[in-house]
N, CA, C and O of each residue as an XYZ file, in Angstrom:
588
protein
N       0.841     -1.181      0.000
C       0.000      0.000      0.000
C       0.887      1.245      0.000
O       1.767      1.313      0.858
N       0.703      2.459     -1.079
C       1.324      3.549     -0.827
C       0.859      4.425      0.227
O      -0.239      4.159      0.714
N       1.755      5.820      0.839
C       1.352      5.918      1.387
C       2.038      7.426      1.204
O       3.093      7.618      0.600
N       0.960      8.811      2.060
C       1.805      9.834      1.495
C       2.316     10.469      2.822
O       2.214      9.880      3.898
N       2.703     11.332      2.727
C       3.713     12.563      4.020
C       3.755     14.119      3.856
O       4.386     14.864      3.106
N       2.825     14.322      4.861
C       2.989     15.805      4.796
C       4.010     16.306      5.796
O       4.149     15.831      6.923
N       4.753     17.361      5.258
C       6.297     17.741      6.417
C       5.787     19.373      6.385
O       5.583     19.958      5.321
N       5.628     19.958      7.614
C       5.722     21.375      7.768
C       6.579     21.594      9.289
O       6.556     21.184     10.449
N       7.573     22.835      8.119
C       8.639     23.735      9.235
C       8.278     24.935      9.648
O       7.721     25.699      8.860
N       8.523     25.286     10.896
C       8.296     26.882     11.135
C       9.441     27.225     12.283
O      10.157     26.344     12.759
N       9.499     28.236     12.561
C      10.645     28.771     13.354
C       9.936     29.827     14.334
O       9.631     30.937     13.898
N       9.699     29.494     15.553
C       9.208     30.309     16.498
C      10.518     31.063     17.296
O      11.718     30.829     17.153
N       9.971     31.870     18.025
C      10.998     32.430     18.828
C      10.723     32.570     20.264
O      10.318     33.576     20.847
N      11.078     31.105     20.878
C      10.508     30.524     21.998
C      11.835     29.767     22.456
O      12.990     29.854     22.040
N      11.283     29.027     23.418
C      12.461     27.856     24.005
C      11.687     26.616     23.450
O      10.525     26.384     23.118
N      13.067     25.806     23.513
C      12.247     24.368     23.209
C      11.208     23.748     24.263
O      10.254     23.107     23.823
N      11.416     23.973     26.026
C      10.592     23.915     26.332
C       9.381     24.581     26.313
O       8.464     23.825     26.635
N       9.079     25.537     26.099
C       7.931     26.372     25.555
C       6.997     25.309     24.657
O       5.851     24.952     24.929
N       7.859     24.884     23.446
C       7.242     24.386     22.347
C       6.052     23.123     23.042
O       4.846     22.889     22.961
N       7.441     22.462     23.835
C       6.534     21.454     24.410
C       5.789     21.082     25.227
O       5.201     20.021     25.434
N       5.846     22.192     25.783
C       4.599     22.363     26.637
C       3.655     22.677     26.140
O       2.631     22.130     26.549
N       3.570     23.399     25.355
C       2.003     23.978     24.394
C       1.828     22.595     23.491
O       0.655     22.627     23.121
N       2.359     21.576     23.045
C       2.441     20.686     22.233
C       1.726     19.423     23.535
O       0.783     18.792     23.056
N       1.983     19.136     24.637
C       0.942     18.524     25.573
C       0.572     18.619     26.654
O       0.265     17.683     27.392
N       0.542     20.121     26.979
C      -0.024     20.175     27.960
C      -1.524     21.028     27.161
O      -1.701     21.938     26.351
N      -2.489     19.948     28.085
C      -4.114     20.642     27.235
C      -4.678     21.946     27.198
O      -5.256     22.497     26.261
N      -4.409     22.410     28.458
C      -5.112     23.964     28.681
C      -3.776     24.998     27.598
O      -4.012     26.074     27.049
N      -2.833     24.459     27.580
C      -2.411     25.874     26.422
C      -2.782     24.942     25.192
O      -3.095     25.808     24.375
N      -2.965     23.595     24.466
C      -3.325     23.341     23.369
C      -4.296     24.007     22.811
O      -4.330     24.519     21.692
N      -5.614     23.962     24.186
C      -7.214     24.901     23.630
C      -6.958     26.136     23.101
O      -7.290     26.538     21.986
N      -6.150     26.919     24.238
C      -5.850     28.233     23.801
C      -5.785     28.186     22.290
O      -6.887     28.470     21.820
N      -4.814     27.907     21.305
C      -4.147     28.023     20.122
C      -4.992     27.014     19.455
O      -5.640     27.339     18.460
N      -5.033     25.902     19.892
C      -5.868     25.393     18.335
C      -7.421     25.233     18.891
O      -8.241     25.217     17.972
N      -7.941     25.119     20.132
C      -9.481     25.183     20.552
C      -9.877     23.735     20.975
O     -10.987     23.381     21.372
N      -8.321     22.653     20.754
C      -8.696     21.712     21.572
C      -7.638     21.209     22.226
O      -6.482     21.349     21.826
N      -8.096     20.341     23.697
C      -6.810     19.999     24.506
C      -6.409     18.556     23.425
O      -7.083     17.924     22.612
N      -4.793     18.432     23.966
C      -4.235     17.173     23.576
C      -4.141     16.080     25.203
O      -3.244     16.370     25.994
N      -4.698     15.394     25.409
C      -5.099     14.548     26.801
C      -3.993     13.156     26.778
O      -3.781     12.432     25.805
N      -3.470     13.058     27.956
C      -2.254     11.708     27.830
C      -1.196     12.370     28.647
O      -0.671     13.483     28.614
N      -1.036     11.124     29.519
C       0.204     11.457     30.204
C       1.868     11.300     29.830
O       2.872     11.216     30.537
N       1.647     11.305     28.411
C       2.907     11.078     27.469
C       3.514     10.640     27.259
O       4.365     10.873     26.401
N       3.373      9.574     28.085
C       4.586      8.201     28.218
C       4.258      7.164     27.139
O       3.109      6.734     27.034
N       5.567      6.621     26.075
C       5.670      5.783     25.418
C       4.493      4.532     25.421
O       4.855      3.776     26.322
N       3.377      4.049     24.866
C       2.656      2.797     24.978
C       1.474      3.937     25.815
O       0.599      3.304     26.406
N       1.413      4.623     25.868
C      -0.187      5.505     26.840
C      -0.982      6.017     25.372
O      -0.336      6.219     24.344
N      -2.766      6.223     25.466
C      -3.244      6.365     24.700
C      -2.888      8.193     24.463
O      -2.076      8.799     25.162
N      -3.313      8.527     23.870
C      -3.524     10.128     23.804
C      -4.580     10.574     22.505
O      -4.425     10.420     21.293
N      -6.021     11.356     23.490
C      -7.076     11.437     22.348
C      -6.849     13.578     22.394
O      -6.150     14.369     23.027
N      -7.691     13.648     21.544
C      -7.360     15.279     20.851
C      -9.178     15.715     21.163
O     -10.159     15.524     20.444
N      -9.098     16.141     22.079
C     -10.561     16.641     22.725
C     -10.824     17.799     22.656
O     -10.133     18.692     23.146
N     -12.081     17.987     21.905
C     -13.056     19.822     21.893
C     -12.544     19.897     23.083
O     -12.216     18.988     23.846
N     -12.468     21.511     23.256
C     -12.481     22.088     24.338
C     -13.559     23.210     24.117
O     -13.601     24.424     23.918
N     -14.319     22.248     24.245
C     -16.121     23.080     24.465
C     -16.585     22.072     25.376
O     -16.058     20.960     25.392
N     -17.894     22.499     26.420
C     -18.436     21.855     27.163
C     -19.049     20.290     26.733
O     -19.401     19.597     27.687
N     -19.184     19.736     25.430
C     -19.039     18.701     24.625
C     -17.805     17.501     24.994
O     -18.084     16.302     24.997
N     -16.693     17.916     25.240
C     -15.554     17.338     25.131
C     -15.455     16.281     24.257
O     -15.094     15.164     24.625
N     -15.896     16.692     22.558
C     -16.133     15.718     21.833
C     -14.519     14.863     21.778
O     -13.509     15.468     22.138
N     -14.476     13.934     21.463
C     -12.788     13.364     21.521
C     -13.284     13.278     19.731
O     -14.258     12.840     19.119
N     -12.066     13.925     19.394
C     -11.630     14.424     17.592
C     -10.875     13.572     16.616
O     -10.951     13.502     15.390
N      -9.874     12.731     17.782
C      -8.350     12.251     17.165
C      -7.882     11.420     18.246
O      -7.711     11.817     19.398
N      -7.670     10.178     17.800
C      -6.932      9.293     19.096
C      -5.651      8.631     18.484
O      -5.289      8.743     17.313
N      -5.095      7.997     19.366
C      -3.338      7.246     19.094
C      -2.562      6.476     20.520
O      -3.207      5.884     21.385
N      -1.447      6.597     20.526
C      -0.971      5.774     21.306
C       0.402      6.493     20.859
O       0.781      6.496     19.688
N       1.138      7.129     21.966
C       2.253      7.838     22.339
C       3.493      6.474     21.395
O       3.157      5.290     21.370
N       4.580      6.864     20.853
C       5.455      5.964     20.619
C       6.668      6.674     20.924
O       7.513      5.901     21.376
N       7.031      7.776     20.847
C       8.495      8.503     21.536
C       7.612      9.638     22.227
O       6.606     10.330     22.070
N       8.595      9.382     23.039
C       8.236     10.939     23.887
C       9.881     11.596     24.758
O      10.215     11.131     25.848
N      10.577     12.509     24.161
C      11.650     12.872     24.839
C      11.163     14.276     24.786
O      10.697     14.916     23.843
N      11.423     14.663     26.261
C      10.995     16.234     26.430
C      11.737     17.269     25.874
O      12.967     17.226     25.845
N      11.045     18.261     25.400
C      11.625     19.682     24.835
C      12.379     19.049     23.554
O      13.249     19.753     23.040
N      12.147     17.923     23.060
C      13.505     17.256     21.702
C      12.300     16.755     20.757
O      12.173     17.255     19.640
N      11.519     15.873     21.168
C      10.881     14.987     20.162
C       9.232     14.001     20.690
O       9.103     13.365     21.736
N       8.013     14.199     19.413
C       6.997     13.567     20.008
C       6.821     12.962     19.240
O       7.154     13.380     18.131
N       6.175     11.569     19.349
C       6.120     11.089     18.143
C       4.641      9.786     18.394
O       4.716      8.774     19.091
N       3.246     10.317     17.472
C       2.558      9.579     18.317
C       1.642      8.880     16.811
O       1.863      9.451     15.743
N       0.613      7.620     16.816
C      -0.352      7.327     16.266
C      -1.540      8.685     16.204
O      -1.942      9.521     17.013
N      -1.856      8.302     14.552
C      -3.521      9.420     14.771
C      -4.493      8.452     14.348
O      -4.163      7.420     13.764
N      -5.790      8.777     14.649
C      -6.838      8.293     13.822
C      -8.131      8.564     14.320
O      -8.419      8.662     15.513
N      -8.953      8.689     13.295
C     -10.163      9.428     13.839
C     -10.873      7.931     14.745
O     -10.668      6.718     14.783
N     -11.763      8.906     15.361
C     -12.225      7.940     16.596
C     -13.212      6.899     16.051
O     -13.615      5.978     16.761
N     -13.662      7.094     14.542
C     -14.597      6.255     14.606
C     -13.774      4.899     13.432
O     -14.279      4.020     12.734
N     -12.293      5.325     13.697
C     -11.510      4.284     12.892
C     -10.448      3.630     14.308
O      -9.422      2.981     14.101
N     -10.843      3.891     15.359
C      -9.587      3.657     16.133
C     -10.035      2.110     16.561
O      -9.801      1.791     17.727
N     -10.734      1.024     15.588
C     -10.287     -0.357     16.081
C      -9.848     -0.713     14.843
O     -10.213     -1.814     14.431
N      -9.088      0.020     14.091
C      -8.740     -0.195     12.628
C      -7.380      0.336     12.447
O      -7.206      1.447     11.946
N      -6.123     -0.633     12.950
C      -4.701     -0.070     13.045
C      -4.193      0.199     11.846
O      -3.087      0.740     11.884
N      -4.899     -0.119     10.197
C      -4.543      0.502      8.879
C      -4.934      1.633      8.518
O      -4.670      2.243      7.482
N      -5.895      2.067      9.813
C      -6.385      3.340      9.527
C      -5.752      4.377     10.043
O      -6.011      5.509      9.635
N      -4.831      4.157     11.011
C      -3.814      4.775     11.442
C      -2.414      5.387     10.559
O      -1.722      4.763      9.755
N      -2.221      7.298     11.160
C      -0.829      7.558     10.276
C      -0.183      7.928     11.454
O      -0.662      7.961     12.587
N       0.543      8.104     11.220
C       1.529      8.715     12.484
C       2.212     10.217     12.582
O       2.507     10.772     11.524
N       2.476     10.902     13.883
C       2.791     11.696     13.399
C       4.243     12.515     14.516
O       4.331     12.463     15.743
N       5.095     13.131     13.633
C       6.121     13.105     14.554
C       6.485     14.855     15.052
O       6.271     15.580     14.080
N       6.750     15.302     15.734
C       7.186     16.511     16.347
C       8.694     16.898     16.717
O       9.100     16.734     17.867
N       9.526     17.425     15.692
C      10.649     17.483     16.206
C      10.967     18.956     17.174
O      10.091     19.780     16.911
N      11.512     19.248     17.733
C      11.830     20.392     18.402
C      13.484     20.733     18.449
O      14.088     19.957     19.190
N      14.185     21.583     17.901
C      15.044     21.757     17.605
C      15.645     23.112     18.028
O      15.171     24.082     17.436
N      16.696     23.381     19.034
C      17.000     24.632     18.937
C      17.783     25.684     17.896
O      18.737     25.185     17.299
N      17.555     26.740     17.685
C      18.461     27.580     16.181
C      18.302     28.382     16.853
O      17.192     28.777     17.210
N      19.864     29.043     17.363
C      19.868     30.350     18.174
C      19.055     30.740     18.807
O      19.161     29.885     19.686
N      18.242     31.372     19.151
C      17.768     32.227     20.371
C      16.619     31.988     19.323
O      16.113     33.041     18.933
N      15.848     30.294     18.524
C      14.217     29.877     18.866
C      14.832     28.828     18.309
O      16.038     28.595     18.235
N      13.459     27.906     17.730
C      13.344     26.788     17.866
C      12.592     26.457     16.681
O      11.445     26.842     16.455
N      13.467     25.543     15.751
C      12.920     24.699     14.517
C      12.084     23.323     15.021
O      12.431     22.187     15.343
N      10.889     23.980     14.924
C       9.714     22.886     14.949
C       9.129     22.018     13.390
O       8.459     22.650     12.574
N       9.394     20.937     13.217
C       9.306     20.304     12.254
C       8.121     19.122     12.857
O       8.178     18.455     13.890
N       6.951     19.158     11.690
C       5.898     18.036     12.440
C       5.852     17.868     10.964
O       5.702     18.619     10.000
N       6.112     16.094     11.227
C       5.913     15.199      9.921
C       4.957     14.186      9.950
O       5.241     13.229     10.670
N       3.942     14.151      9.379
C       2.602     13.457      9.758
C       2.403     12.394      8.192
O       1.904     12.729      7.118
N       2.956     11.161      8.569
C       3.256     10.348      7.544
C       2.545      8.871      7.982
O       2.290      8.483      9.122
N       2.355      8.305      6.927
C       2.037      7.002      6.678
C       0.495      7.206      6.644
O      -0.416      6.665      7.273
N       0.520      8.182      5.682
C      -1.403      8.575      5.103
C      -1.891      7.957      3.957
O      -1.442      8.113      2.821
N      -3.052      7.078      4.370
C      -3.427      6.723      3.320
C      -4.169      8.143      2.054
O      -4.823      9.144      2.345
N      -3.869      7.820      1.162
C      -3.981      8.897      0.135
C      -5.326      8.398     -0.310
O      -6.035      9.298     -0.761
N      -5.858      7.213     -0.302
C      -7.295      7.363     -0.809
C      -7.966      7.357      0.044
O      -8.841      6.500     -0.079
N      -8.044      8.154      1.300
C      -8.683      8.729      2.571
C      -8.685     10.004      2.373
O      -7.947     10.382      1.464
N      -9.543     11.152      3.182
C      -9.463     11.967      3.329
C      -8.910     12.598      4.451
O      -9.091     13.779      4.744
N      -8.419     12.010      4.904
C      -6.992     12.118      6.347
C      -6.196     13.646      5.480
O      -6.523     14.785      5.813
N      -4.966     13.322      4.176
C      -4.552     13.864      3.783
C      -4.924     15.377      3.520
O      -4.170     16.293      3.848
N      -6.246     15.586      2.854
C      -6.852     16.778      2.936
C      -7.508     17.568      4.032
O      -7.716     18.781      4.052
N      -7.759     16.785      4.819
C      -7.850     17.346      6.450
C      -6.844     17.569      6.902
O      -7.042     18.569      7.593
N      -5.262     17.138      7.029
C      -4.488     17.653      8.007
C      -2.983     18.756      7.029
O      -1.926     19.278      7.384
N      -3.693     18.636      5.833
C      -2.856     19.320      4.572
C      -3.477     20.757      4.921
O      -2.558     21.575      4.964
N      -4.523     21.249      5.142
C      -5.509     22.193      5.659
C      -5.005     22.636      7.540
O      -4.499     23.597      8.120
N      -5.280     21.913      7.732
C      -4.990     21.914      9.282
C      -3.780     22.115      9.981
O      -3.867     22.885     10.937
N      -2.780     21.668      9.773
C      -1.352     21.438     10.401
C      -1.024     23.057      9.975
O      -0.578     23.679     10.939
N      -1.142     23.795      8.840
C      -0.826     24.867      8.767
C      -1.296     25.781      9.301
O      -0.647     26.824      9.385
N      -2.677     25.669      9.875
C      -3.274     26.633     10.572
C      -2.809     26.343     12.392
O      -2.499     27.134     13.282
N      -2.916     25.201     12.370
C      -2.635     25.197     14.056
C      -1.137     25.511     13.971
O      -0.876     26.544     14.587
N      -0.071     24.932     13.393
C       0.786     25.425     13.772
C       1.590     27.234     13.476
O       2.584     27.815     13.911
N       0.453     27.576     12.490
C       0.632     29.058     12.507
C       0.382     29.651     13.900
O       1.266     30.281     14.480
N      -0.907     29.432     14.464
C      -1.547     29.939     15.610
C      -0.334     29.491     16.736
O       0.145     30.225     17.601
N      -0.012     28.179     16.483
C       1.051     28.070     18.275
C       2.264     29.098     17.702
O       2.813     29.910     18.447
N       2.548     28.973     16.502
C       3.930     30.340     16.925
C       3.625     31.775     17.301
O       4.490     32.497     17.797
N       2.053     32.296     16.998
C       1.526     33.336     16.973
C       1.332     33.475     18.743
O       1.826     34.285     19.528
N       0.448     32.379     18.953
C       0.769     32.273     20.743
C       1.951     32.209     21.194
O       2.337     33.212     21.795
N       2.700     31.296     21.094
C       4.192     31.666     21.773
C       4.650     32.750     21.758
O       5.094     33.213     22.809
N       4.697     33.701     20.236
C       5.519     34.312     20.286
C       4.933     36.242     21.015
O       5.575     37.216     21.409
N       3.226     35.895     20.834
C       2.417     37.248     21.307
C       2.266     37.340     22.352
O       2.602     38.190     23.177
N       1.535     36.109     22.419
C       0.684     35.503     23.661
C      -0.447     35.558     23.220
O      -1.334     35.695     24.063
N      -0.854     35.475     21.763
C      -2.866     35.941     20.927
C      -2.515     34.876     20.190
O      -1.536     35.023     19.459
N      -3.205     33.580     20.199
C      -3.239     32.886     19.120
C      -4.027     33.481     18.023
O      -4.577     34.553     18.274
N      -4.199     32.878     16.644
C      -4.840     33.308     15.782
C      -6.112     32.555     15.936
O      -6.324     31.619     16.707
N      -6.973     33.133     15.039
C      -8.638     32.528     15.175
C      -8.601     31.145     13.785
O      -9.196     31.074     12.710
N      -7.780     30.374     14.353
C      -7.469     29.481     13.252
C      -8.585     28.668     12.352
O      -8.267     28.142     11.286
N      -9.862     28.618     12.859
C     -11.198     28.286     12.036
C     -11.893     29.360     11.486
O     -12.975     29.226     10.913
N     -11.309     30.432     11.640
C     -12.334     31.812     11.205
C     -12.327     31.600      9.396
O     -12.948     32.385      8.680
């Protein structure tokens, strides 16, 4: 089965811990993208992607596979109504990198099936949330990333 990879870079002007804290801890996830990321981050733990509206619809689920702090995340996605379906699963990785005084954030979200609509949902998406977390880090105003 082929399979495709979306790679987006940006360069905030933050610390690497900064990055990763807004990357899992939930109450600054809502802030910037409007939903928490839930999981206690440890390698083999689930982690689902929950509205943060009184709903707490769960959006996106997986299962943590690296987790090194302020360096690297690296977890399973899949929508919830595919999560007893491990081919329905892509993965997706978070690098955190320091470059002088900020931080090369690289998230590579690979092993997509292309005749899904996974690809066009997070080809759309990944650019807007991760516009908004450098806009938060770097203001403290995320952007209105669904407007």
């Amino acid at each position: 089965m082929s399979s495709e990879t979306f790679v987006y870079v940006t360069y905030i002007a933050t610390t690497p811990d900064r990055v990763w804290q807004a990357l899992i801890d939930g109450e600054l996830t809502r802030q910037y993208w409007g939903n928490e990321n839930v999981s206690d981050w440890k390698p083999g733990s689930k982690w689902e992607h929950v509205s943060g509206d009184e709903k707490r619809t769960v959006r996106v689920v997986g299962e943590v596979l690296e987790s090194v702090p302020d360096r690297r995340l690296v977890m399973t996605w899949a929508e919830p109504a595919n999560a007893a379906d491990r081919s329905a699963y892509s993965r997706v990785a978070m690098d955190i990198e320091p470059v002088g005084d900020m931080v090369r954030l690289t998230v590579t979200h690979d092993q997509l099936d292309p005749a899904s609509d996974m690809p066009r949902k997070i080809g759309n998406g990944w650019p807007r949330v991760l516009s908004s977390l450098k806009s938060f880090l770097e203001t403290g105003r995320p952007l209105k990333t669904w407007a």
